[in-house]
DRENNUNU-115331 format. One record per residue (C-alpha): residue number from 1; residue in one letter; x, y, z. Coordinates in steps of 0.05 Angstrom, whole numbers. Example, Ala and Ser with C-alpha at 12.3 -4.5 7.8 and 13.67 -1.06 7.14 Angstrom:
! DRENNUNU-115331
SITE    n  res      px      py      pz
SITE    1    A     246     -90     156
SITE    2    S     273     -21     143
! end
This chain:
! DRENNUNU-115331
SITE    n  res      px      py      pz
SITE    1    X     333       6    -371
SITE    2    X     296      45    -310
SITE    3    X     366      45    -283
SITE    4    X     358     124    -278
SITE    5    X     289     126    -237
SITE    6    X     313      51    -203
SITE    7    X     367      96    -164
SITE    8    X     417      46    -182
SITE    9    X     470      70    -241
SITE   10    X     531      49    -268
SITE   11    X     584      99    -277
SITE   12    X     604      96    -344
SITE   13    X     628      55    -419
SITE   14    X     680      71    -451
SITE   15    X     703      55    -533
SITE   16    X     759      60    -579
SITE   17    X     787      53    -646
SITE   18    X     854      46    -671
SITE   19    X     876      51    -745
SITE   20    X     808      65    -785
SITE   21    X     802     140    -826
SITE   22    X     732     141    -797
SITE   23    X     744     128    -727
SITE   24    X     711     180    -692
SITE   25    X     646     162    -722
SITE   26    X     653      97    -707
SITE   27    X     668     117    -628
SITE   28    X     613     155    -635
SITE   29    X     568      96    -654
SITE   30    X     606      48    -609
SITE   31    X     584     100    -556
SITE   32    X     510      96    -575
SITE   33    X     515      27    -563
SITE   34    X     543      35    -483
SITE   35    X     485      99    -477
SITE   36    X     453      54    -418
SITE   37    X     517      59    -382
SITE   38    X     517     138    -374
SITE   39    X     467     191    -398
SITE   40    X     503     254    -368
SITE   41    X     560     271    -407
SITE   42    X     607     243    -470
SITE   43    X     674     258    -497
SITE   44    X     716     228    -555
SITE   45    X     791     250    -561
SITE   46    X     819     235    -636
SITE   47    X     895     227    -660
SITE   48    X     918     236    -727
SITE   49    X     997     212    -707
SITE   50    X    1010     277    -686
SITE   51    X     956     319    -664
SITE   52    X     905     302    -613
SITE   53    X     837     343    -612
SITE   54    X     789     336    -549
SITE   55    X     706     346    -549
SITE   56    X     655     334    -498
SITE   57    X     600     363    -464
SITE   58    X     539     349    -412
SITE   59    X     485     310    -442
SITE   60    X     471     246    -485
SITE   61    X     521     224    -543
SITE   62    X     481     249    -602
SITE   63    X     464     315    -564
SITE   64    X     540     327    -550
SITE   65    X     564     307    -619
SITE   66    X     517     340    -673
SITE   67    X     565     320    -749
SITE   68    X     592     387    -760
SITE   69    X     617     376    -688
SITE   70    X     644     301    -700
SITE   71    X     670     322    -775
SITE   72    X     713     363    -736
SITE   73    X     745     301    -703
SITE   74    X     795     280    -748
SITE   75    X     846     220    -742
SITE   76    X     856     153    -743
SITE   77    X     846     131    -678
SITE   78    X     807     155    -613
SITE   79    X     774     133    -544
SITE   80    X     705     152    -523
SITE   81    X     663     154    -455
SITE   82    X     599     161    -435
SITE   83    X     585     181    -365
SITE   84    X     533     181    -304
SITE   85    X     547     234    -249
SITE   86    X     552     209    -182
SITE   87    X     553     245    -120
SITE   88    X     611     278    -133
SITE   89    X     620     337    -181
SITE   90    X     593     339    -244
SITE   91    X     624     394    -271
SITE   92    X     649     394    -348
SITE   93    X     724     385    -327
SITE   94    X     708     316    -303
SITE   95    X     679     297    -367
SITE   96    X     720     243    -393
SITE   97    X     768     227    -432
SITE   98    X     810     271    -400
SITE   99    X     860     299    -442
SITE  100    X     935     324    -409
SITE  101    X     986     353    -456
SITE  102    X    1057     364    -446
SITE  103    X    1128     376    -480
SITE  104    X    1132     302    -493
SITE  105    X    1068     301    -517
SITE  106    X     987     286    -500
SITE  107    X     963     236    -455
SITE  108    X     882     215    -464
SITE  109    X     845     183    -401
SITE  110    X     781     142    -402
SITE  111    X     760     103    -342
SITE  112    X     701      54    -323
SITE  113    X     705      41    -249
SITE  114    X     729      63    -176
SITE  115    X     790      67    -147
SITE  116    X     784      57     -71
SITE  117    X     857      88     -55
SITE  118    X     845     151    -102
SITE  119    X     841     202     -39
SITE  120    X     902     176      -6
SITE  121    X     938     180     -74
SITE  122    X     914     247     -77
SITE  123    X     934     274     -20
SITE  124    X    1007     250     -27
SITE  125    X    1010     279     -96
SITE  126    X     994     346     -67
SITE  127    X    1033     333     -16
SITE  128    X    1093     327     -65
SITE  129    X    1071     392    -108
SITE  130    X    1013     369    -160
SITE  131    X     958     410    -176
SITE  132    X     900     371    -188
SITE  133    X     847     404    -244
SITE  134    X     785     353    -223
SITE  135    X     756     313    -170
SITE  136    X     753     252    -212
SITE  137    X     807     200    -190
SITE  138    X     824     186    -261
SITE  139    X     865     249    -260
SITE  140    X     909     207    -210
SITE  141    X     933     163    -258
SITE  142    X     958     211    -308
SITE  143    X    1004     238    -243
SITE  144    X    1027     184    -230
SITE  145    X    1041     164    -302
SITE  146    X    1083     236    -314
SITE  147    X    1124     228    -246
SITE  148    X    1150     157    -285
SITE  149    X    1166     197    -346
SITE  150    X    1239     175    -345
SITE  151    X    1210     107    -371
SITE  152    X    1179      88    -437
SITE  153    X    1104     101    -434
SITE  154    X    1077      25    -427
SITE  155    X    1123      24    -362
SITE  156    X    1102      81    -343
SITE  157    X    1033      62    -344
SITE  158    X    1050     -10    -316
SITE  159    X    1086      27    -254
SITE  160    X    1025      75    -246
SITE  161    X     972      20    -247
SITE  162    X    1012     -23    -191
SITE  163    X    1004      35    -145
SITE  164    X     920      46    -158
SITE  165    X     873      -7    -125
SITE  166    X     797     -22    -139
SITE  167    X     757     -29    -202
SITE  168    X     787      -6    -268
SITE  169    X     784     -15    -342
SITE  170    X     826      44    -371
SITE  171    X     828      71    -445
SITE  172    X     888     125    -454
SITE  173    X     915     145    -525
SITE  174    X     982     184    -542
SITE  175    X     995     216    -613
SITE  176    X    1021     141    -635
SITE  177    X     999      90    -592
SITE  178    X     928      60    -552
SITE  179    X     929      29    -476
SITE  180    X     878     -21    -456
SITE  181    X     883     -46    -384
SITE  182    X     847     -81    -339
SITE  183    X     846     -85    -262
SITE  184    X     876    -145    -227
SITE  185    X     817    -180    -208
SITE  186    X     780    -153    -268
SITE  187    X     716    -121    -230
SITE  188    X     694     -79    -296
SITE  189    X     689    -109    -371
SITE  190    X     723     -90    -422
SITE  191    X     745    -123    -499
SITE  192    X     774    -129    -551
SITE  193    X     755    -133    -623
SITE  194    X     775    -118    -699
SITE  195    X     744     -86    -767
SITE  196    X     790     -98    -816
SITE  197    X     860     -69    -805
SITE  198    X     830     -33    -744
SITE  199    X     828     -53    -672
SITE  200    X     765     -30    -633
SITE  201    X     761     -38    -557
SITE  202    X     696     -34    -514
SITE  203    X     658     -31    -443
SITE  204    X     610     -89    -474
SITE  205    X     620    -123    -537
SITE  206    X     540    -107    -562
SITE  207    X     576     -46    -583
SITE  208    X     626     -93    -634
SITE  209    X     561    -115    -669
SITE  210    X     535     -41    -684
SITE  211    X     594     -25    -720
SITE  212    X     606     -95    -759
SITE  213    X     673    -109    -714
SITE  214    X     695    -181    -694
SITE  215    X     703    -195    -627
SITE  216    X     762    -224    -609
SITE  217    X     773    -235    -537
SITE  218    X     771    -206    -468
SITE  219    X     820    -160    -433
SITE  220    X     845    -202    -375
SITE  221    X     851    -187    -310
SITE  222    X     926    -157    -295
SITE  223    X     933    -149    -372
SITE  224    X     950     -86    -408
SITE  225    X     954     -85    -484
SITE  226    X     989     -44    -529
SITE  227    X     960     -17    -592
SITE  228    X     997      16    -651
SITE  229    X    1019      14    -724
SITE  230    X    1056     -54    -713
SITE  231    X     995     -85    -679
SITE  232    X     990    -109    -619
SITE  233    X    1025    -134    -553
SITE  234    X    1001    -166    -498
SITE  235    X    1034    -152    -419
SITE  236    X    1022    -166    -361
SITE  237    X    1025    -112    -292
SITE  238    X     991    -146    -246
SITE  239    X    1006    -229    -232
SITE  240    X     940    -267    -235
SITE  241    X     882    -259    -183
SITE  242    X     816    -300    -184
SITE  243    X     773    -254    -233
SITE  244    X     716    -228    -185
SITE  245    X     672    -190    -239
SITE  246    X     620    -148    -220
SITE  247    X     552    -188    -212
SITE  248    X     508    -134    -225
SITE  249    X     535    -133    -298
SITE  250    X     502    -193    -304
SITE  251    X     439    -175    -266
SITE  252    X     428    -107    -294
SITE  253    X     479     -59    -329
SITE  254    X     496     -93    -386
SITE  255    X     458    -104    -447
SITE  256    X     427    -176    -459
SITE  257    X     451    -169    -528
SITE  258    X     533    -172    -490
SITE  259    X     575    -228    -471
SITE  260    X     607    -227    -409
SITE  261    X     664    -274    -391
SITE  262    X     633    -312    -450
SITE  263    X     568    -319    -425
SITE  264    X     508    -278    -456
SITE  265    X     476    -238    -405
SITE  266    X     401    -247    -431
SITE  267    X     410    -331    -423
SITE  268    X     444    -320    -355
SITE  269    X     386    -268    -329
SITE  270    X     337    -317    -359
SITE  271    X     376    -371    -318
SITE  272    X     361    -328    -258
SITE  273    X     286    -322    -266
SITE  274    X     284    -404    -273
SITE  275    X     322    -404    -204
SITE  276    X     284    -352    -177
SITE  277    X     222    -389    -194
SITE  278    X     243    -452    -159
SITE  279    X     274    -422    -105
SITE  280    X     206    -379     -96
SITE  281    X     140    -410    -115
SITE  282    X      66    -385    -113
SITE  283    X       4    -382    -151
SITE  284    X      -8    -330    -199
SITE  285    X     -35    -321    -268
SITE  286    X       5    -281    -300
SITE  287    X      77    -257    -293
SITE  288    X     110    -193    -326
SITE  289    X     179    -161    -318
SITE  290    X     200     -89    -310
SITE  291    X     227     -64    -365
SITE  292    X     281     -69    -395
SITE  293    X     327    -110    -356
SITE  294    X     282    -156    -320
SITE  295    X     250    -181    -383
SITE  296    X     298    -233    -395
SITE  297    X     289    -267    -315
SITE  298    X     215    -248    -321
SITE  299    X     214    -294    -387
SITE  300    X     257    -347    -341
SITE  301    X     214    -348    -286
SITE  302    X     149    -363    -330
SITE  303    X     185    -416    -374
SITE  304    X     200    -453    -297
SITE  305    X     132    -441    -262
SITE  306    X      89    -450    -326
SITE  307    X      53    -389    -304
SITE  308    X      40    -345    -372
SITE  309    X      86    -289    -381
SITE  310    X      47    -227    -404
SITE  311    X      68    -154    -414
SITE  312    X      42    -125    -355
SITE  313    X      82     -59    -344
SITE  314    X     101     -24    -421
SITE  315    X     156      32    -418
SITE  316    X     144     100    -453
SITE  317    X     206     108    -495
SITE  318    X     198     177    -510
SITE  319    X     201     217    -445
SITE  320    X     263     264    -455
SITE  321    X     324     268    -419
SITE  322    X     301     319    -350
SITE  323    X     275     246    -327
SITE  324    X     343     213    -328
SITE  325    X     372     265    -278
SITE  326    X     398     238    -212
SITE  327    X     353     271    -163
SITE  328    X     311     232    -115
SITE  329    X     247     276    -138
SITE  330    X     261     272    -210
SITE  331    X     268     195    -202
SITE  332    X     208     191    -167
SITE  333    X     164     221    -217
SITE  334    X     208     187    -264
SITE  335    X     166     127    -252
SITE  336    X      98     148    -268
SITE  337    X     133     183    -335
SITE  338    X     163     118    -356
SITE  339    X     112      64    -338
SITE  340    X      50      53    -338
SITE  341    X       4     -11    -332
SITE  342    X     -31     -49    -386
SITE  343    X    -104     -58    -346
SITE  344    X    -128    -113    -394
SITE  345    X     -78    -157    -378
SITE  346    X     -74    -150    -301
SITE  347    X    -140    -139    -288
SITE  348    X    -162    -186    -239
SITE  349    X    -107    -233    -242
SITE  350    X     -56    -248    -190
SITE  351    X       9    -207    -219
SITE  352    X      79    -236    -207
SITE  353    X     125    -174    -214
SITE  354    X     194    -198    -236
SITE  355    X     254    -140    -224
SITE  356    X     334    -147    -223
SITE  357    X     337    -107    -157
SITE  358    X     306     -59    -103
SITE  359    X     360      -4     -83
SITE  360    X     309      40     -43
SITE  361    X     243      16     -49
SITE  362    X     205      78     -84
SITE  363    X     208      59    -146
SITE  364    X     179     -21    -133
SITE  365    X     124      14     -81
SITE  366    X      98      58    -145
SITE  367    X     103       2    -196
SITE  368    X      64     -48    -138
SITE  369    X      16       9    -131
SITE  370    X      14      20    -205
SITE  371    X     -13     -51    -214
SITE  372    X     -55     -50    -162
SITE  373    X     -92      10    -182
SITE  374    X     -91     -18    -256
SITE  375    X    -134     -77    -225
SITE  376    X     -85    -135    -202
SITE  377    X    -113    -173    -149
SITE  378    X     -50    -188    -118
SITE  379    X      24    -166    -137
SITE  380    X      79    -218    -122
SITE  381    X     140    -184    -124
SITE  382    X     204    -230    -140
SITE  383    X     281    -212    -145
SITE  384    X     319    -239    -195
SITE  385    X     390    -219    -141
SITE  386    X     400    -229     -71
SITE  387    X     381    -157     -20
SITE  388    X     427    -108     -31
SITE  389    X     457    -100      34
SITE  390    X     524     -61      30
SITE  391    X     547      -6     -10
SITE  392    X     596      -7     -65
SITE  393    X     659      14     -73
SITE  394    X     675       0    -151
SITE  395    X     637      48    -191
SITE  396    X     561      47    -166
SITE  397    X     529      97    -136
SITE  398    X     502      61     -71
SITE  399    X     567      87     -36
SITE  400    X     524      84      35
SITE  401    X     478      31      71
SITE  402    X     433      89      99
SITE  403    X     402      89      29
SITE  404    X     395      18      16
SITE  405    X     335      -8      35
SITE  406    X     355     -87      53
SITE  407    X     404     -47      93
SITE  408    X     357     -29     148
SITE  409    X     298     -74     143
SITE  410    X     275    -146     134
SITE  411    X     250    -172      67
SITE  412    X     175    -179     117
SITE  413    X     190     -94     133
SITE  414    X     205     -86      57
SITE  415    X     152    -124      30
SITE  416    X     101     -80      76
SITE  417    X     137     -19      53
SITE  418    X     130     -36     -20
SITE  419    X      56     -66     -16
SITE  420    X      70    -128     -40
SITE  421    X      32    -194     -28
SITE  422    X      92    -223     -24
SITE  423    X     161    -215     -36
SITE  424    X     224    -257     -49
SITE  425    X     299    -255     -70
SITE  426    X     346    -292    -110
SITE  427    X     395    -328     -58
SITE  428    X     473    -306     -64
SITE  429    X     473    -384     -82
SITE  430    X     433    -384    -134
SITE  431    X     453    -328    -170
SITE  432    X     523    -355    -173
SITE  433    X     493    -425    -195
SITE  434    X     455    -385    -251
SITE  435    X     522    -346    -283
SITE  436    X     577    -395    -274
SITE  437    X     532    -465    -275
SITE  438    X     588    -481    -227
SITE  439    X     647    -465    -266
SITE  440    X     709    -454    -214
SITE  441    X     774    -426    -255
SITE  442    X     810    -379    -255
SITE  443    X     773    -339    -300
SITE  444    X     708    -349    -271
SITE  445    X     673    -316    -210
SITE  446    X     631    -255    -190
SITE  447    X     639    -200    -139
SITE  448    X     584    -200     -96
SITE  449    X     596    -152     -49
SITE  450    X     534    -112     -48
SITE  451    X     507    -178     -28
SITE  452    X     550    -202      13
SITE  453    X     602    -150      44
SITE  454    X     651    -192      22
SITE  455    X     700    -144     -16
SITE  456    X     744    -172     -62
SITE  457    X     800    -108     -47
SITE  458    X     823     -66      15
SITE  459    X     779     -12      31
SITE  460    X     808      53      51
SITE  461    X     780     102      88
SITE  462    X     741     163      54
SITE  463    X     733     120      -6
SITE  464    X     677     154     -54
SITE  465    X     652     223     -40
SITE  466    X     676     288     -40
SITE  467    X     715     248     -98
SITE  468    X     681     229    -152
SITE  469    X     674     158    -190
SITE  470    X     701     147    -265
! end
């Protein structure tokens, strides 16, 4: 994915294992598998029943984990997370999982998501004598946890998770036992699956197919499982909500090799390129996607239109890690690192350019220009996702309209920005119409709120900076 030079980045996966001798390598690998979904920092945090032992550092999984480093990591069972710094700090204590110890024992955090009361929550917790070690508002939840120590852990947790609002899938681990929950409305993914005797739970379930795990099911919404020697139990903290999962999984975080909500994500992005097609029309001879997540509606869109679908754009794989930094500069030249234009195909023709989404319009102005210069006589650009109007609130790092381009001009502005011949989005409509093929249950429906600016939660004020998303 060009997710780090796109300007658009999820915050983080996260992975566990419960009841296998090897399962710190296999967290490892499990984190391999969720790299796209943060290149900045990894941890793993490993039980053996009665010892915990934490490791992470800045950088990509197999540069924070050499073997001597995951030999070390003995146990049973463990939780993983991979990471994308935001805007907030991005020091090493916010590397997660974080790991809190105490008389009655160690308490392991990993979180995928946002939670849109975390500075209110913080303040009171002050307020009533905590000292908080990070600015990550994970650490909130391990608070609020402790202050409910009176009660068994798993109402402890249930009574902490009732008091957070937003986006959350959480992964924590004590000495004996593993927590997966889920946020009410379930805004982030997360499953569950097995490998023999041993339960493995995951940001996307590509990562259950590295390993050799069985999927089993999703996490619901409200849900929060319970993991240990006896197996595991299902309950519930939260009463039902309609699920309003994130859209953008579907349109560009995920891998197309994941289910989501038991749809694969490459057949529903191809789904959006055949909408996106008859929604927007035009004559062209060729039409190529920008890789990697727009190959699957790029394919779409030329199955619909019958216009040939060519490998216009080809992404240099081998451009190290200084490119994947979250710097407006770096992201910039990112672009010319990372892509470059195959002349013989575009040459002459009239291009359609098929991407998931424009965030600020540099990077589609280069890749238009790109073309251009590589020959194409014209450069359609088309959307497979409505504008991205609003900022979000749930673990993405457009956290402010100023730097969204859809924000503050028309698509005619942003197609003169970019240099398009044309340019054209999916409709909110038919997106929808492409995941859900008009499923209405309880179990089915999207948040589109960087579409829209319909949120799906209360927002509270200060939501996202100086404190930073999981």
């Amino acid at each position: 994915m060009l997710g780090e030079i796109k300007g658009l980045n999820e915050e983080c996966g996260i992975f566990g294992v419960f009841n296998h001798p090897e399962s710190a390598q296999l967290t490892y690998y499990g984190l391999h598998a969720l790299q796209h979904r943060g290149q900045e920092g990894a941890g793993i945090v490993t039980s053996d029943g009665d010892h915990m032992k934490v490791a992470k550092g800045h950088g990509l999984i197999s540069e924070v984990f050499p073997q001597d480093r995951l030999d070390d990591l003995e146990g049973n069972a463990s939780i993983g997370h991979v990471r994308y710094a935001t805007a907030g700090d991005g020091s090493y204590e916010n590397i997660q999982p974080l790991m809190f110890r105490s008389q009655t024992g160690g308490l392991a955090l990993a979180h995928n998501g946002n939670l849109v009361n975390a500075q209110a929550l913080k303040s009171q917790l002050e307020a009533q004598g905590s000292i908080l070690q990070t600015t990550s508002d994970t650490e909130v939840v391990a608070h609020l946890i402790k202050r409910a120590g009176h009660l068994p852990m798993d109402q402890a947790i249930s009574q902490a998770l009732s008091m957070i609002k937003g986006a959350y899938a959480f992964l924590m681990m004590t000495e004996e036992k593993m927590y997966v929950a889920n946020d009410p409305r379930g805004l982030r993914p997360i499953s569950i699956g097995y490998l023999g005797d041993a339960w493995c739970v995951s940001s996307e379930t590509c990562a259950f197919d590295v390993i050799g795990a069985t999927y089993e099911r999703e996490v619901m919404p409200g849900e929060l499982l319970i993991i240990d020697k006896n197996g595991i139990e299902s309950q519930r903290f939260s009463a039902p909500i309609q699920r309003t999962l994130c859209s953008m999984e579907y349109v560009y975080f995920s891998r197309p090799d994941s289910n989501l909500d038991g749809k694969n994500v490459h057949a529903s992005r191809k789904r959006m390129g055949k909408t996106l097609a008859a929604e927007a029309p035009v004559e062209a001879d060729v039409v190529t996607g920008v890789p990697d997540s727009s190959i699957s509606a790029a394919i779409g869109y030329a199955e619909a239109s019958g216009i040939p679908y060519e490998l216009g754009l080809i992404k240099n794989r081998y451009v190290g890690r200084t490119f994947i930094q979250p710097s407006q500069e770096l992201r910039e030249q990112g672009v010319k690192m990372k892509l470059s234009a195959v002349r013989g195909i575009v040459e002459g023709k009239r291009v359609v350019m098929v991407d998931d989404s424009i965030v600020r319009g540099t990077t589609s102005r280069r890749i238009v220009k790109m073309l251009k210069e590589a020959g194409a006589k014209e450069v359609h650009v088309r959307i497979a996702s409505p504008p991205i109007q609003n900022p979000c609130y749930y673990g993405i790092d457009t956290s402010t309209s100023g730097e969204l381009i859809a924000a503050n001009n028309t698509v005619e502005e942003i197609e003169e920005q970019i240099g398009a011949d044309s340019l054209s989005y999916l409709t909110v409509e038919g997106l929808n119409d492409a995941i859900y093929q008009g499923e209405e249950s309880l179990n089915h429906g999207g948040c589109a709120a960087c579409f829209t600016g319909n949120y799906p939660t209360e927002i509270y004020p200060n939501t996202v900076p100086p404190y930073e998303k999981a």
